[in-house]
TIMIRO-984599 format. One record per atom (N, C-alpha, C): chain; residue in three letters; x, y, z. Coordinates in Angstrom, 1 decimal. Example, Ala and Ser with C-alpha at 12.3 -4.5 7.8 and 13.67 -1.06 7.14 Angstrom:
% residues 2
cadena_residuo_east_north_up
A_ala_13.2_-5.7_7.8
A_ala_12.3_-4.5_7.8
A_ala_13.2_-3.3_7.8
A_ser_12.8_-2.2_7.1
A_ser_13.7_-1.1_7.1
A_ser_12.9_0.0_7.9
//
This chain:
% residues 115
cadena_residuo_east_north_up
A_unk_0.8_-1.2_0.0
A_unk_0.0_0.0_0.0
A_unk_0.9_1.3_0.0
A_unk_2.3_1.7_0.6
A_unk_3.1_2.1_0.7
A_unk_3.6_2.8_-0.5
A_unk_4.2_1.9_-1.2
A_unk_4.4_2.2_-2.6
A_unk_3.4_2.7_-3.4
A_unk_2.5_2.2_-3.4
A_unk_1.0_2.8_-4.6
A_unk_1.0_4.2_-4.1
A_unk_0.8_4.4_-2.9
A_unk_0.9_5.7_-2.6
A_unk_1.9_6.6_-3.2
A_unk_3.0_6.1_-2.7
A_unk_4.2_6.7_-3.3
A_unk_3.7_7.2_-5.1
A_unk_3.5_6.2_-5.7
A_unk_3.7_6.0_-7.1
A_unk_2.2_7.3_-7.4
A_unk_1.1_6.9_-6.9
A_unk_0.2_7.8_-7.0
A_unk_0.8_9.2_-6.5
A_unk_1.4_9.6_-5.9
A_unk_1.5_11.2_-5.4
A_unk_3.1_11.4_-6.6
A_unk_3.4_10.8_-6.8
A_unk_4.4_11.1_-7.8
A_unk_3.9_11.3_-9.1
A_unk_2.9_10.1_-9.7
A_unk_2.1_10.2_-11.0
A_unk_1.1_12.0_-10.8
A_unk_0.8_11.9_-9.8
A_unk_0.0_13.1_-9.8
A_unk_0.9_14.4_-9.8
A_unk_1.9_14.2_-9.2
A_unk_3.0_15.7_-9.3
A_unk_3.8_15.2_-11.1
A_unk_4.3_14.7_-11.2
A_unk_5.1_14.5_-12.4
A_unk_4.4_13.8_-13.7
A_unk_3.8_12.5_-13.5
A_unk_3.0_11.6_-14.3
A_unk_2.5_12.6_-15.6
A_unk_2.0_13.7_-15.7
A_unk_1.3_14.3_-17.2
A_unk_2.6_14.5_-17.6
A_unk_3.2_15.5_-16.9
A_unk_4.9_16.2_-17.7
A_unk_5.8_14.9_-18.6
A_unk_5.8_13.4_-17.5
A_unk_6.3_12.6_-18.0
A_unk_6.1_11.8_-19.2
A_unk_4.2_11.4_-19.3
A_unk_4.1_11.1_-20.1
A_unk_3.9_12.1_-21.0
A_unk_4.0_13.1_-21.5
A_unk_4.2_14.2_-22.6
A_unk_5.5_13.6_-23.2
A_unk_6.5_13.9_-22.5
A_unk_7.8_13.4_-22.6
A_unk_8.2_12.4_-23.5
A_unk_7.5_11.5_-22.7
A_unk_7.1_9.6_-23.1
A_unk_7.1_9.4_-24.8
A_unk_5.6_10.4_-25.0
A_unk_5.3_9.6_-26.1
A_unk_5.6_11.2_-27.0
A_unk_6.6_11.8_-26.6
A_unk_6.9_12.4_-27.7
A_unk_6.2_13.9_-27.8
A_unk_4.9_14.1_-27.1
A_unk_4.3_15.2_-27.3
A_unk_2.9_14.6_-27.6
A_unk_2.7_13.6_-27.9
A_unk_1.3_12.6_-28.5
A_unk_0.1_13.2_-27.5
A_unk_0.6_12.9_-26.6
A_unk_-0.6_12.5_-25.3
A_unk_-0.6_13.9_-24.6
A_unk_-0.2_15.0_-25.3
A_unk_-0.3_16.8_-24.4
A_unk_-1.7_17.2_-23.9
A_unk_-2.2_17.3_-23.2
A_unk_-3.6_18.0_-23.0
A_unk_-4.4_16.9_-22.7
A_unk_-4.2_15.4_-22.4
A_unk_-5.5_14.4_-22.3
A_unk_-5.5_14.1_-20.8
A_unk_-5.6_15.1_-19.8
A_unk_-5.5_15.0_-18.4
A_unk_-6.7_14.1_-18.0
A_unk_-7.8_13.7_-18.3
A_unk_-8.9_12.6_-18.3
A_unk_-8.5_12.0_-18.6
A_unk_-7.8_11.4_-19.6
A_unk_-7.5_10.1_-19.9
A_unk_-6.2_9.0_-19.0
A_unk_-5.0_10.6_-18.9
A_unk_-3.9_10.7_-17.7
A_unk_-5.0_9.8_-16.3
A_unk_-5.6_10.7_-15.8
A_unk_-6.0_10.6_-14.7
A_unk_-6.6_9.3_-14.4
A_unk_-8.3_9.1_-15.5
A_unk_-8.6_7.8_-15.5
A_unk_-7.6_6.4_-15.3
A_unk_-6.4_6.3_-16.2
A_unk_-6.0_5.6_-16.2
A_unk_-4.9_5.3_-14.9
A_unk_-4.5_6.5_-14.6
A_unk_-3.7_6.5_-13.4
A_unk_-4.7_5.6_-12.1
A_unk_-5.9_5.9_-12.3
A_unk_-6.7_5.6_-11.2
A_unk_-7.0_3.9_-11.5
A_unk_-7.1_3.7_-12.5
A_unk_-7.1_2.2_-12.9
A_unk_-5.8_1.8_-12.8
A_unk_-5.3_2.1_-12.4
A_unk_-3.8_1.4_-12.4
A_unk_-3.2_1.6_-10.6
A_unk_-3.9_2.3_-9.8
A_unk_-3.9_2.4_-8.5
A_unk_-4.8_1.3_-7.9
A_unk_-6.2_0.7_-8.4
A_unk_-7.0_-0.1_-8.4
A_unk_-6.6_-1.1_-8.6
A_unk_-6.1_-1.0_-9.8
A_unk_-5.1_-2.6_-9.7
A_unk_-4.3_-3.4_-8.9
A_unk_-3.6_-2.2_-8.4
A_unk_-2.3_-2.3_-7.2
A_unk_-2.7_-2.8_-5.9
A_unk_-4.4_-2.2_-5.9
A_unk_-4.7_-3.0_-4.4
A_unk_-5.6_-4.0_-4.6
A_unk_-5.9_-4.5_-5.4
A_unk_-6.6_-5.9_-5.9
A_unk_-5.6_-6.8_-6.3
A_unk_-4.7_-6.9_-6.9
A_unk_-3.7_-7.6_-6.9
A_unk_-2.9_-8.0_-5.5
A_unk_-2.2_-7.0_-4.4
A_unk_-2.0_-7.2_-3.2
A_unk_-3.0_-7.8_-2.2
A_unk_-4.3_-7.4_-2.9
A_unk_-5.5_-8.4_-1.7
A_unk_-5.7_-9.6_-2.5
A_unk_-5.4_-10.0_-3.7
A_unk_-5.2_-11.8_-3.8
A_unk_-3.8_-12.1_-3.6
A_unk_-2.8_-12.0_-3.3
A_unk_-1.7_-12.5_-3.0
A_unk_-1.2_-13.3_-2.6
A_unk_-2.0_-13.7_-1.2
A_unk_-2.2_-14.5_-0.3
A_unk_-3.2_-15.9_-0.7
A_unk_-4.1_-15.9_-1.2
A_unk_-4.7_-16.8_-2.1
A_unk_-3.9_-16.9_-3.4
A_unk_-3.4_-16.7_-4.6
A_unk_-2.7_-16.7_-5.4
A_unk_-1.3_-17.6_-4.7
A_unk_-0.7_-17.6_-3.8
A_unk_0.3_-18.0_-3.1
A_unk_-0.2_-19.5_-2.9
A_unk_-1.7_-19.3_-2.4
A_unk_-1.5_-21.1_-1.8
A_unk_-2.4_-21.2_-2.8
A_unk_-2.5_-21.5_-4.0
A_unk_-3.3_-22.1_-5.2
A_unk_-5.0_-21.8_-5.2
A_unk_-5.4_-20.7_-4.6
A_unk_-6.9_-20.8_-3.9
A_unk_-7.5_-19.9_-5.0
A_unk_-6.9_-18.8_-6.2
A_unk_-7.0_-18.2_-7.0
A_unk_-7.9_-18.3_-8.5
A_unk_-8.3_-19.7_-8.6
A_unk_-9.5_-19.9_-9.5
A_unk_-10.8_-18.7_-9.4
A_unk_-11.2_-18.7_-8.4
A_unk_-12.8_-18.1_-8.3
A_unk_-12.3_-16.8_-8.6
A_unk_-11.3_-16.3_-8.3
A_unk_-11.0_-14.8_-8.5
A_unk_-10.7_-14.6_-10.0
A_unk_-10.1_-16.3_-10.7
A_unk_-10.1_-15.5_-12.4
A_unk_-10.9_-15.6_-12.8
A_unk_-12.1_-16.3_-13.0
A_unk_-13.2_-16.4_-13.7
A_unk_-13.9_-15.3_-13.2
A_unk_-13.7_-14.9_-12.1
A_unk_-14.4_-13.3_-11.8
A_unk_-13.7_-12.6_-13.0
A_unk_-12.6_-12.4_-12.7
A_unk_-11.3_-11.2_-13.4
A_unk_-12.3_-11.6_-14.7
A_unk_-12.3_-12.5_-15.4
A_unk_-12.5_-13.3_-17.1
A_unk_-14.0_-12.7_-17.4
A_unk_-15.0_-12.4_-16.6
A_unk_-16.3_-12.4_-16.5
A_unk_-16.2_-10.5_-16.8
A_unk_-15.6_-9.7_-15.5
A_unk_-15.9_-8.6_-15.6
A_unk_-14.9_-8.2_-16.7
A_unk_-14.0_-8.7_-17.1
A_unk_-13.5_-7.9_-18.6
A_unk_-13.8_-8.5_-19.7
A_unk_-14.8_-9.5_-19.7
A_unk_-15.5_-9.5_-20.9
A_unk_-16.5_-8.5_-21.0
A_unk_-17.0_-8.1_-19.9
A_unk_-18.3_-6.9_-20.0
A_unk_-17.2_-5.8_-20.1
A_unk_-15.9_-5.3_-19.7
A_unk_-15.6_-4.1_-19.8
A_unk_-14.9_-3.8_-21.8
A_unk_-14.9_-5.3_-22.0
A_unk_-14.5_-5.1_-23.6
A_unk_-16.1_-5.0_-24.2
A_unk_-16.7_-5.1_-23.8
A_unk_-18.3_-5.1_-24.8
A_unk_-18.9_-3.9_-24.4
A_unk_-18.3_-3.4_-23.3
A_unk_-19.2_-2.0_-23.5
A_unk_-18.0_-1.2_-23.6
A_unk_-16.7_-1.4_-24.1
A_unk_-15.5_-0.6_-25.0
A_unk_-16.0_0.0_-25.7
A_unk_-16.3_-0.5_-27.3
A_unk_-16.6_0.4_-28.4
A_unk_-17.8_1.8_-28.0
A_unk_-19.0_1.3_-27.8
A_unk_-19.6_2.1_-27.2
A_unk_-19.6_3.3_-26.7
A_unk_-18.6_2.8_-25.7
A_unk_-18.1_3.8_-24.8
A_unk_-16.9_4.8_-25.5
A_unk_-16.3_4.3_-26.2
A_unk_-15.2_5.3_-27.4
A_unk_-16.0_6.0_-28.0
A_unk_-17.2_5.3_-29.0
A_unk_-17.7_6.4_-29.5
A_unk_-18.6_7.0_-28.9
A_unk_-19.0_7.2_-27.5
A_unk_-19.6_8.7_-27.4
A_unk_-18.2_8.7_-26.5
A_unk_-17.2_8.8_-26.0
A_unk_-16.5_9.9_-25.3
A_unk_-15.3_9.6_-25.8
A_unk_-15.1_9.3_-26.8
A_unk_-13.5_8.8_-27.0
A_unk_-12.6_8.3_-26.5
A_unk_-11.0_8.6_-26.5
A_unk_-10.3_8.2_-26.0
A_unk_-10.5_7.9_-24.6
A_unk_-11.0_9.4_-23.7
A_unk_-11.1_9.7_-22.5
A_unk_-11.8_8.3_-22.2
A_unk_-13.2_8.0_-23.3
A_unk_-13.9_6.6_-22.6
A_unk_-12.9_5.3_-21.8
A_unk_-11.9_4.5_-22.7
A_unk_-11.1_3.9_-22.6
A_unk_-10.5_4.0_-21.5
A_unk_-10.4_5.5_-20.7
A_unk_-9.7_5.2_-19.6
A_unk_-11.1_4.9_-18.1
A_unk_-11.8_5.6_-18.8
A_unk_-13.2_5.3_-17.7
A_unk_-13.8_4.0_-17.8
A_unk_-13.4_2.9_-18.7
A_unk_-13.5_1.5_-18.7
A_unk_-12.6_0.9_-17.8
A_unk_-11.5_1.1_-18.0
A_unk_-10.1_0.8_-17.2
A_unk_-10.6_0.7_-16.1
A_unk_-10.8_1.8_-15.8
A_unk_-11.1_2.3_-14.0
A_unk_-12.0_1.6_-13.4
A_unk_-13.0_1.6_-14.4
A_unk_-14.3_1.0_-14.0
A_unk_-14.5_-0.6_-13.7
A_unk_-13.6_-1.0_-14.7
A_unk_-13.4_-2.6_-14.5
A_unk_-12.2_-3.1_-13.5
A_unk_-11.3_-2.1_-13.1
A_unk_-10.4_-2.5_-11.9
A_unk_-11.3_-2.4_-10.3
A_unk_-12.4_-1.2_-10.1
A_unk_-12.8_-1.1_-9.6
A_unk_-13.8_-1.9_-9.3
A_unk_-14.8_-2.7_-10.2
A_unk_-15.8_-3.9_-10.4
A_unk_-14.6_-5.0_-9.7
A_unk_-13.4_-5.2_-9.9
A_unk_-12.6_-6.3_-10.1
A_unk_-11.9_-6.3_-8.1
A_unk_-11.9_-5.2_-7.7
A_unk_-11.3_-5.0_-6.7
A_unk_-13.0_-4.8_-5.6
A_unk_-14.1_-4.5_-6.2
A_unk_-14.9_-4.8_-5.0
A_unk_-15.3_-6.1_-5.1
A_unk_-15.1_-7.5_-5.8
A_unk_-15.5_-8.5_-5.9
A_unk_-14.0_-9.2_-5.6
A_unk_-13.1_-8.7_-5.3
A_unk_-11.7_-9.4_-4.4
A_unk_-11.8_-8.9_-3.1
A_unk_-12.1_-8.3_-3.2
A_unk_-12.6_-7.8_-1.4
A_unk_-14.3_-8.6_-1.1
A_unk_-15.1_-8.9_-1.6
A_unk_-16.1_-9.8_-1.6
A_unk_-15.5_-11.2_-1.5
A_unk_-15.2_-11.5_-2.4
A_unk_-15.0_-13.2_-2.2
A_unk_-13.4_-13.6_-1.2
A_unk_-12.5_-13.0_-1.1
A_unk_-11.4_-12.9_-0.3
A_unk_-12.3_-13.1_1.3
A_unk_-13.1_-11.6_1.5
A_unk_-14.0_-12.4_2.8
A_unk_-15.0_-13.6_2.9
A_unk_-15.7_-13.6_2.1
A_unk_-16.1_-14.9_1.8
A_unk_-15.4_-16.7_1.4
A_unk_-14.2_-16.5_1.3
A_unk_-13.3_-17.5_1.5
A_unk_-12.9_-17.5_2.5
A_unk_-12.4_-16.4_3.5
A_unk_-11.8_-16.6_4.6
A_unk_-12.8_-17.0_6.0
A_unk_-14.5_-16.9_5.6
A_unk_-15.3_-17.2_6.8
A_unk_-15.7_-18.9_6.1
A_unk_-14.7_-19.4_5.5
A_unk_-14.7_-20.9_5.2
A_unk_-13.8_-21.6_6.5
//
């Protein structure tokens, strides 16, 4: 948790300047898309650290076929979602399906553990 912090308060002070940098000037001005995706990628960080411990002792099934389930719905309402908001949409999927993905590892993680 330590680090994501770290990595979040850094992406938020440096993260636009850098990715500008990155891709050359490509990506200047898409601070929604910056941000969305930064937040899907902080989302990830603590859904992945809360299966760890199951992932470790082989208990990790129920959690892919969740993972497999909610990003088949986050690719089917992809296109959709591009064309009414564009690029920006793409990152508001991201987020949206780390966050689906991270309240359903914190659901079944307790629900395994009162086994």
């Amino acid at each position: 948790l330590a680090t994501t912090m770290v990595y979040l308060f850094g992406m938020l002070a440096f993260g636009e300047a850098f990715l500008a940098w990155w891709t050359l000037g490509v990506t200047v001005h898409q601070s929604v898309l910056f941000h969305t995706l930064l937040a899907a990628t902080v989302l990830e960080n603590a859904w992945t650290t809360l299966q760890a411990p199951f992932t470790g002792t082989n208990r990790h099934t129920v959690f892919a076929l969740w993972f497999l389930a909610i990003s088949i719905v986050g690719i089917l309402v992809l296109k959709p979602t591009l064309t009414i908001l564009g690029p920006d949409g793409a990152g508001w999927i991201a987020a949206a399906v780390q966050a689906v993905v991270l309240v359903a590892t914190v659901m079944l993680a307790a629900r395994n553990e009162a086994r």
